[in-house]
C-alpha positions as CSV (number, residue, x, y, z in Angstrom):
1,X,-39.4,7.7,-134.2
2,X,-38.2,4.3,-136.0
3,X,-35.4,5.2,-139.2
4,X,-33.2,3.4,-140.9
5,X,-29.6,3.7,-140.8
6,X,-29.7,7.0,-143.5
7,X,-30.9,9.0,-140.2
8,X,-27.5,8.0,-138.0
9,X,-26.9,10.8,-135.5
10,X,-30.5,12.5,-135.9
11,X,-33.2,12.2,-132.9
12,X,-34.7,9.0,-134.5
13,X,-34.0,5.4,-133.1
14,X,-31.4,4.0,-135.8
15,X,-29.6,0.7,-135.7
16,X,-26.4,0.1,-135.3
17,X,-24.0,0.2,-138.3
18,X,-20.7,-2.2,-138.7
19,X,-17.5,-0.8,-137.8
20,X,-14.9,-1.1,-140.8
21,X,-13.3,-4.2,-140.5
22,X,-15.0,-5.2,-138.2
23,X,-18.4,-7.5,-137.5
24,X,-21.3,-6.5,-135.2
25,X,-21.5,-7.6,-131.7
26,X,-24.6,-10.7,-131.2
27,X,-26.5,-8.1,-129.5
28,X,-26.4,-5.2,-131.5
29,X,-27.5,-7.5,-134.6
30,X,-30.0,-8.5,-132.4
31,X,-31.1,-4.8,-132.2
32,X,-30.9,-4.2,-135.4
33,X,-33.0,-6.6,-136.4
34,X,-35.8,-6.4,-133.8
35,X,-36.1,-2.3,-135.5
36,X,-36.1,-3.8,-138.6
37,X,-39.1,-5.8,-137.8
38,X,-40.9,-3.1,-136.5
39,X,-40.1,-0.9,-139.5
40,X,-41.1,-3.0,-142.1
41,X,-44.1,-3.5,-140.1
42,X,-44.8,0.6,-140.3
43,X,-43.5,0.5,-144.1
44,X,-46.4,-2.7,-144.9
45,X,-49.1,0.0,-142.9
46,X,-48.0,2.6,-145.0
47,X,-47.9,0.8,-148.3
48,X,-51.4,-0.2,-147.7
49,X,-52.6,3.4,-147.0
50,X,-51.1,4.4,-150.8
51,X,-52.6,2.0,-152.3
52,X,-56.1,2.3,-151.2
53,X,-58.6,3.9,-153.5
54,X,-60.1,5.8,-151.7
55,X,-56.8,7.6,-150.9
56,X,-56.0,7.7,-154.6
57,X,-59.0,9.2,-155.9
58,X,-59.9,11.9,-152.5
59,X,-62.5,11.9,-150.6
60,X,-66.5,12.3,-151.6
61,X,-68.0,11.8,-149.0
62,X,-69.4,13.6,-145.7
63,X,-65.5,14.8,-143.4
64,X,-67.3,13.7,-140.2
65,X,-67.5,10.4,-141.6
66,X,-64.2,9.8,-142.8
67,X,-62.4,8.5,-139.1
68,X,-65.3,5.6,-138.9
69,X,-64.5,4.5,-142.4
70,X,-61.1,4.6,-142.2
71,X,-60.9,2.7,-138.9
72,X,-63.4,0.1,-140.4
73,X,-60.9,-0.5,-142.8
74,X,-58.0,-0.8,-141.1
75,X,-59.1,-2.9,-137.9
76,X,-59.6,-6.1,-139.4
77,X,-55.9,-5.2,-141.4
78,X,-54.8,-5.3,-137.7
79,X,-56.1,-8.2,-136.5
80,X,-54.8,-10.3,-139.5
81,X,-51.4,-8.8,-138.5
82,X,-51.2,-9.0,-135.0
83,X,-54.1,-11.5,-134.3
């Protein structure tokens, strides 16, 4: 699990934060930004699940359908991420 630096000394992967007086090492703000980029990239997925409609307003349709649709809708979000 990916946190930010509020979850320091939990199970979660945290980043590093600077010593008092002190700067950060080239490689930890290396590290720390590399988790930063892969948070914001979880934080953009899970923006875009709020602000779907469908999420918003529930649900009408059949359950068993509901994984198809949702997976329609977020491939090509994927691809125009990572393609």
């Amino acid at each position: 699990m990916l946190a930010d630096l509020g979850y320091l000394g939990t199970a979660a992967i945290t980043g590093t934060r600077k010593p008092p007086g002190r700067q950060l090492t080239d490689v930890q703000r290396a590290c720390n930004t590399a988790l930063n980029r892969l948070r914001a990239a979880v934080e953009r997925r899970i923006s875009h699940l709020t602000n779907w409609k469908v999420l918003d307003t529930g649900w009408r349709g059949r359950l068993n359908d509901f994984p198809e649709v949702l997976r329609t809708v977020t491939g090509p979000e994927i691809y125009r991420t990572w393609g």
